[in-house]
C-alpha positions in Angstrom: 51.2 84.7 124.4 51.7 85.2 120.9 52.4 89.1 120.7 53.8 90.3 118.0 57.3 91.3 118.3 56.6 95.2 116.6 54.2 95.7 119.4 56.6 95.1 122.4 59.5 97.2 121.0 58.1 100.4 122.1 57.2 99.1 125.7 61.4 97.9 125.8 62.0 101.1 124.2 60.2 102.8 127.0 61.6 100.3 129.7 64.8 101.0 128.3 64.2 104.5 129.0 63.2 104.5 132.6 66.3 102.5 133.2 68.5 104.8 132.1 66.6 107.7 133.8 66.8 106.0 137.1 70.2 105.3 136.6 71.0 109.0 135.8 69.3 110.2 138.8 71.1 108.0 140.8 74.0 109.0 139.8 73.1 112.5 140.7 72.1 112.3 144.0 75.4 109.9 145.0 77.4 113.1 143.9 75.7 115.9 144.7 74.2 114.4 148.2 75.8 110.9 149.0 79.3 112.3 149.0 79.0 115.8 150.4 76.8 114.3 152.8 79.3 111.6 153.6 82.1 114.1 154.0 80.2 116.3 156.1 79.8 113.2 158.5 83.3 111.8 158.3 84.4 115.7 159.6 82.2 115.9 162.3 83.3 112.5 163.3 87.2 113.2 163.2 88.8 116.5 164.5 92.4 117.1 163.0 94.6 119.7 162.4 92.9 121.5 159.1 89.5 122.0 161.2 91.4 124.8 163.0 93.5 126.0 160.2 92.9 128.3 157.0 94.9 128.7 153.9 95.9 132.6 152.9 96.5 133.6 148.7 97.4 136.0 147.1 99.3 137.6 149.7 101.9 140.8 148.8 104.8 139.6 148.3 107.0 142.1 149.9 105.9 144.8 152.2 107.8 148.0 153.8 108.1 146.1 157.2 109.1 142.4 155.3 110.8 141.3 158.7 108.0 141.7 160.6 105.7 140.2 158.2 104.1 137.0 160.4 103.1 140.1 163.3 101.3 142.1 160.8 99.4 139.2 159.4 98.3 138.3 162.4 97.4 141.1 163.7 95.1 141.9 160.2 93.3 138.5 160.8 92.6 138.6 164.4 91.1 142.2 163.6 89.3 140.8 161.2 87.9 138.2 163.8 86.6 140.5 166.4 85.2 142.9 163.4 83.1 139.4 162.5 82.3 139.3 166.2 81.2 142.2 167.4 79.3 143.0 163.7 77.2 139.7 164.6 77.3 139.0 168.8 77.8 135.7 169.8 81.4 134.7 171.9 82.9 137.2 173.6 85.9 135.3 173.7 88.9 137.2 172.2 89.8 135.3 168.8 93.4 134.8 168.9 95.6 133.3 165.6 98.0 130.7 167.2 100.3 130.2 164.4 101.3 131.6 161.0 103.3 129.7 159.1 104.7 131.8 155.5 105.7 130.2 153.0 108.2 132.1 151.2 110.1 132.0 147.2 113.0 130.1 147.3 113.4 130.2 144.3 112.5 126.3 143.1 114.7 125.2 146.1 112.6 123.7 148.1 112.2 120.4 146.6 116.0 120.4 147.0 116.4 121.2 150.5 114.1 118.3 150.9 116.2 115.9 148.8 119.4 117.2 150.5 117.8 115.8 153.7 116.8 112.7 152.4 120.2 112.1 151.9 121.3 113.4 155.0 119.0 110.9 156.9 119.7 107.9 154.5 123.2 108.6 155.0 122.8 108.6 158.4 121.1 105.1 158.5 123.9 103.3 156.3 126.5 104.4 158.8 124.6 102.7 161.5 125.0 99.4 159.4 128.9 100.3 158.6 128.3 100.2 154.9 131.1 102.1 153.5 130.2 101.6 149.8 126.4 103.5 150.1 127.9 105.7 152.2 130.6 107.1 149.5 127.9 106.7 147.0 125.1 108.9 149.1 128.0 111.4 150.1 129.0 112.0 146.6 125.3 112.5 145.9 124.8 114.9 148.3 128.0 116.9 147.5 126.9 117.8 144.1 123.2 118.8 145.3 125.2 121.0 147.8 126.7 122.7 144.9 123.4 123.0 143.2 121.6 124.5 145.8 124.7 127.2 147.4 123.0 130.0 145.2 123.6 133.0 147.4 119.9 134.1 149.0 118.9 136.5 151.0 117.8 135.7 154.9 115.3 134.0 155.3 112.8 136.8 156.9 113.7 138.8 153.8 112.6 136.3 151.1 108.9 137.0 149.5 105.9 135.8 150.9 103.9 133.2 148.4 101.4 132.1 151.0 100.6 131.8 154.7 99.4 128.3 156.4 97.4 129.9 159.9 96.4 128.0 162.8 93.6 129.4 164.9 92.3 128.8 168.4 88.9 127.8 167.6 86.4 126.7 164.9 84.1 129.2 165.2 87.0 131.4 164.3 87.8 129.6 161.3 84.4 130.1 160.4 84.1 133.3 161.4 87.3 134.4 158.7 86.2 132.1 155.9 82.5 134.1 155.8 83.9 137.3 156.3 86.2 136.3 153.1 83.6 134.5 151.5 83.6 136.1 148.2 87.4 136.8 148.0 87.4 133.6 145.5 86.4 135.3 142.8 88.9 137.7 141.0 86.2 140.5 140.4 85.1 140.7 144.1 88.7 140.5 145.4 89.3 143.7 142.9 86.5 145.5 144.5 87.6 144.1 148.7 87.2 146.6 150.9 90.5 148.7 152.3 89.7 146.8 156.0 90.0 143.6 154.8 93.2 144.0 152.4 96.4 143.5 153.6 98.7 145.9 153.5 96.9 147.0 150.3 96.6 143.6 148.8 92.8 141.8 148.3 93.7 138.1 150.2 91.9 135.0 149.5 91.2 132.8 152.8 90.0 129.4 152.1 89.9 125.8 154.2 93.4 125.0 154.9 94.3 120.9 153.2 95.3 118.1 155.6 99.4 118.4 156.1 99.7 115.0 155.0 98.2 116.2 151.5 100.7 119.2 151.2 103.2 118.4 148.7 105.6 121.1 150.5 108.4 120.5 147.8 106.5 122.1 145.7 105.1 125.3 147.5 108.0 127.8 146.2 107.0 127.4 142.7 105.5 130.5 141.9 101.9 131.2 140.2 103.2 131.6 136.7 105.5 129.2 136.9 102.6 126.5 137.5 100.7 128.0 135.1 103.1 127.6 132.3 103.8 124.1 133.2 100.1 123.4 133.1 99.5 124.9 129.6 102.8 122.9 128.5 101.1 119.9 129.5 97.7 120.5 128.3 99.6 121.0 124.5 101.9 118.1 124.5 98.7 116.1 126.2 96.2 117.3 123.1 99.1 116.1 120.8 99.6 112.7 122.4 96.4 112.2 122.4 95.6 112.3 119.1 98.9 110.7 118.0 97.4 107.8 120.0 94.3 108.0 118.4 95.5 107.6 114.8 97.5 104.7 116.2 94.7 102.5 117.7 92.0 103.3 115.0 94.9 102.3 112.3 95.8 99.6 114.1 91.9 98.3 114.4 90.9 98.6 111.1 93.8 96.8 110.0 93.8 94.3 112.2 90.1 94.2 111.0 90.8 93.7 107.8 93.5 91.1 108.2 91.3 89.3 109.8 88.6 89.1 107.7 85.0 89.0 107.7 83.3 86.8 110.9 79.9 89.0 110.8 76.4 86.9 110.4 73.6 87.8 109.0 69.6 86.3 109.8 67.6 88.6 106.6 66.6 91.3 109.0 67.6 95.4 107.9 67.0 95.9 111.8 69.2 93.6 113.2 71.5 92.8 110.5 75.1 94.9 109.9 75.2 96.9 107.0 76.2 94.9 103.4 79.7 95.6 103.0 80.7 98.0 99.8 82.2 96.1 96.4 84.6 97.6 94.3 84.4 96.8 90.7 83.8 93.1 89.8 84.5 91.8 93.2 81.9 90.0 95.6 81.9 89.6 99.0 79.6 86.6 100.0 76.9 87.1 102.9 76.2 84.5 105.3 72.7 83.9 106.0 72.3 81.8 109.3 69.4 81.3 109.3 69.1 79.8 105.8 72.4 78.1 106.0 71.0 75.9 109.4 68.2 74.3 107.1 71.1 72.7 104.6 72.3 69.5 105.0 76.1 68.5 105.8 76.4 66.7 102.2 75.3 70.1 100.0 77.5 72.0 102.6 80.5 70.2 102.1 79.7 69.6 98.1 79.5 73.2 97.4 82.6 74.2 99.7 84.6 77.3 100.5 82.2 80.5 101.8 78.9 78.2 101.5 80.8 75.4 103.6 82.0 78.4 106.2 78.6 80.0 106.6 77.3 76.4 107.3 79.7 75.6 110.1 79.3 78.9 111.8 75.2 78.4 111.7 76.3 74.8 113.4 77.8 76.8 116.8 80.8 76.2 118.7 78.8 73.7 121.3 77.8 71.4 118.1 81.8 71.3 116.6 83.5 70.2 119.6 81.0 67.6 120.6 80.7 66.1 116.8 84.2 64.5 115.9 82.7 64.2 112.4 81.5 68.1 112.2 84.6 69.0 113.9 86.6 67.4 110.7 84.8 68.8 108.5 85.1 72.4 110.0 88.3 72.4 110.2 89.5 75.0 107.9 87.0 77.2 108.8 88.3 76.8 112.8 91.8 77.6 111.3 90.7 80.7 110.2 88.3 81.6 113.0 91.2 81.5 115.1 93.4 82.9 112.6 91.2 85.8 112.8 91.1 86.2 116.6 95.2 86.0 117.3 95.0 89.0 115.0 92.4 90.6 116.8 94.3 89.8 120.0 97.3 90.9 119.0 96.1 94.3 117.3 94.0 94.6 121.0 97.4 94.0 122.6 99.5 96.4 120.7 96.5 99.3 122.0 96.7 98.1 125.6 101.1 98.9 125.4 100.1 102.1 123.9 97.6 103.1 126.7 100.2 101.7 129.1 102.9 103.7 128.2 100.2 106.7 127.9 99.7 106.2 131.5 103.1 106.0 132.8 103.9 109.8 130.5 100.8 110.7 131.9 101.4 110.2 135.4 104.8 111.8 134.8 103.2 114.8 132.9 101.2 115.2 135.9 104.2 115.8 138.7 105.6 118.0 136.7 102.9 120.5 136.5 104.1 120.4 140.4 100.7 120.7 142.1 100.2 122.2 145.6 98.8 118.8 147.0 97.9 115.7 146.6 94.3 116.0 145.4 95.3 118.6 142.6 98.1 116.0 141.9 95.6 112.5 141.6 92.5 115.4 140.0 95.1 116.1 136.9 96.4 112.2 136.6 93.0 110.4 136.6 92.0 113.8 134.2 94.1 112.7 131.7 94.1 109.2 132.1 90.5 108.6 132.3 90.1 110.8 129.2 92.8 108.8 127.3 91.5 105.6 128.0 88.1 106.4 127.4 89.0 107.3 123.9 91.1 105.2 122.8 88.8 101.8 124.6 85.6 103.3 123.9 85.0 105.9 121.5 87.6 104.3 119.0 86.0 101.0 118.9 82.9 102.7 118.3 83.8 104.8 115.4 85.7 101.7 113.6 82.5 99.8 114.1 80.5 102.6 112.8 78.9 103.1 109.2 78.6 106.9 109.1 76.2 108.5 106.4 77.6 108.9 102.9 77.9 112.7 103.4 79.8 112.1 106.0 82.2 109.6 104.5 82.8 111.4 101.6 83.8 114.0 103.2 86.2 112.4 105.5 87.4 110.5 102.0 89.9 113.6 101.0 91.7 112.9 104.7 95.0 111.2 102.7 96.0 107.8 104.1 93.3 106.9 106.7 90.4 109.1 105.1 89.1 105.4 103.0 88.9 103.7 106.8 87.1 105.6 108.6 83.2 105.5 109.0 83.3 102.6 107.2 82.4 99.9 109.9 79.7 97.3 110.0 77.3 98.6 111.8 75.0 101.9 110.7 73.0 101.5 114.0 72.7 99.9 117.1 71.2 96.8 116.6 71.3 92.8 117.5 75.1 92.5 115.8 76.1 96.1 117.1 75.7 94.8 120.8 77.1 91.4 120.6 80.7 92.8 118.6 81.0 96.4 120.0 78.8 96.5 122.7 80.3 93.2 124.7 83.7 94.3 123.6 83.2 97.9 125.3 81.8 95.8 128.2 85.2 94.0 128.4 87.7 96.5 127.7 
């Protein structure tokens, strides 16, 4: 209706905004009340094994009486029941722990014990199909685990106690134990527990006990520290492959950038145009106006030649080239290098998706060895890092190398020695028309 374009920036500035709020919010409420909400349905739906169980921490590991360490513990936590009971009324019925399952230091042997079995079983199955060649393979296999794992222990009941998976006879017991515990997760409350609700001197930690199928038991000897050591290995040699991988991609863009040359447009506009690329010395770099190069004529075009010719085909389009035989001949070097420029680009975009590849794969890797207690903590710390990884090197990356930081800035990061010259040097000193159809689309895509 003839509105001025200045006018109806700040009402798609402000529509913008709302869009993004709304989007936020419902973000928010999918995971802070879609999913709880959807979990708390899916349990009352399904009744399984860890409704009915708990999960005991920080447990002594030896006590005077070590043999008759499963008795003890159950006795302390049906104590602790009927305490909860009678202290608030309700069911009379006696609560009564129906299992206790302890899992005890083997010293790293676990995860051995369960390979030797594999073995066992796969041994097993190859005799049932008379192949003698697995069979001496598997058995030789086996015979040197056996050798690895005959380290003299002590019995079993005599080993110390890491843990203790209990099974109780109702819910309302479970309950009933994880409120009477309810601040044991916190170290300073579990200093201050009360002498009724320690065990055998020791403050205990009772939490909601994980599906079996998402206990990875192989790993339930590892101790504490041992864990913790593995994680803070892994978090250093993470931090450093990360930022090994860093340097690589944003080298490998801005190279691949500047062997491919210059393909940005320009239509007179500070708003929407990139920035005007820096010249050292004597040297010019020519700036293709589109919009002024669509009012020439094919004959001044191809008269005048090499960047005036180029900025003239690309005003043209794509669409206009291939369906005009006679534009098409005439564009032809500049096509040559227009897809000279994009194999580069391809390739340099190639050479970062190998690197976030292999990234994953030492990633995953990185992850089992930190030798988590279940499944969850096991996918939690792979998608951690890989989602952190990715996101830098896809995202933020391409940002920065597009990005044309304030002259502070890039003098500063001018004294780094060998990349300090590339970086905040980019195109693009603002989110603009050019910003959103090279970065933003590319983001979009990766």
């Amino acid at each position: 209706d003839g509105a001025s374009l200045s006018k109806l920036t700040a009402v798609f500035a402000w529509l913008d905004f709302a869009a993004v709020f709304i989007l936020f919010v419902y973000l928010v409420r999918f995971r802070f009340y879609d999913i709880p909400k959807q979990i708390e349905d899916d349990d009352l739906q399904q009744v399984s094994v860890s409704d009915f169980a708990v999960l005991i921490e920080k447990l002594p590991a030896r006590i005077p009486n070590q043999r008759d360490y499963e008795r003890l513990l159950r006795e302390h936590l049906e104590s602790r029941m009927r305490a909860v009971q009678n202290a608030y009324g309700g069911d009379k019925k006696q609560p009564q722990v129906c299992d206790v399952t302890l899992v005890r230091d083997f010293k790293g042997r676990l995860d051995a014990l369960q390979e030797q079995a594999r073995l066992t079983q796969a041994i097993e199955v190859q005799k049932a199909y008379h192949n003698e060649r697995q069979i001496a393979k598997l058995t030789n296999k086996k015979a040197k685990l056996d050798q690895k794992i005959e380290m003299q222990l002590p019995a079993e009941e005599e080993l110390p106690v890491l843990r203790a998976f209990v099974i109780l006879n109702r819910v309302a017991d479970v309950e009933s134990l994880l409120y009477d515990y309810r601040l044991a997760n916190f170290s300073l409350f579990r200093c201050c527990q009360s002498r009724k609700r320690r065990f055998c001197g020791n403050g205990i930690r009772v939490t909601e006990a994980p599906q079996p199928t998402e206990v990875l038991w192989e790993n339930q000897d590892v101790p504490w520290w041992s864990r913790l050591l593995r994680q803070i290995c892994m978090l250093i040699t993470f931090v450093v492959l990360l930022v090994i991988s860093l340097i690589s991609i944003y080298v490998i863009t801005v190279l691949g950038k500047s062997q491919a040359g210059n393909q940005l447009s320009y239509i007179g506009s500070e708003l929407c145009d990139p920035v005007v690329p820096e010249t050292t010395g004597n040297e010019t770099q020519y700036i293709c106006y589109v919009n002024v190069a669509a009012n020439w004529t094919k004959e001044y075009a191809v008269g005048q030649g090499g960047d005036i010719l180029n900025c003239w085909c690309e005003s043209m389009g794509y669409a206009a080239l291939v369906e005009d035989p006679s534009l098409f001949n005439t564009c032809s070097s500049w096509l040559l290098e227009l897809g000279k420029s994009m194999g580069i680009m391809t390739a340099a975009s190639m050479v970062v998706v190998v690197i976030n590849l292999v990234l994953q794969w030492v990633f995953i890797a990185m992850a089992k060895f930190e030798r988590s207690l279940s499944n969850n903590d096991l996918n939690y710390s792979m998608m951690q890092k890989i989602f952190l990884a990715q996101t830098l090197n896809l995202g933020f990356v391409l940002f920065t190398v597009n990005t044309y930081g304030p002259r502070v800035l890039r003098d500063f990061l001018a004294v780094i020695p060998g990349v300090g010259n590339m970086l905040m040097r980019g195109p693009f000193s603002d989110i603009n028309r050019g910003w959103y159809v090279v970065v933003g689309a590319t983001i979009l895509t990766n």
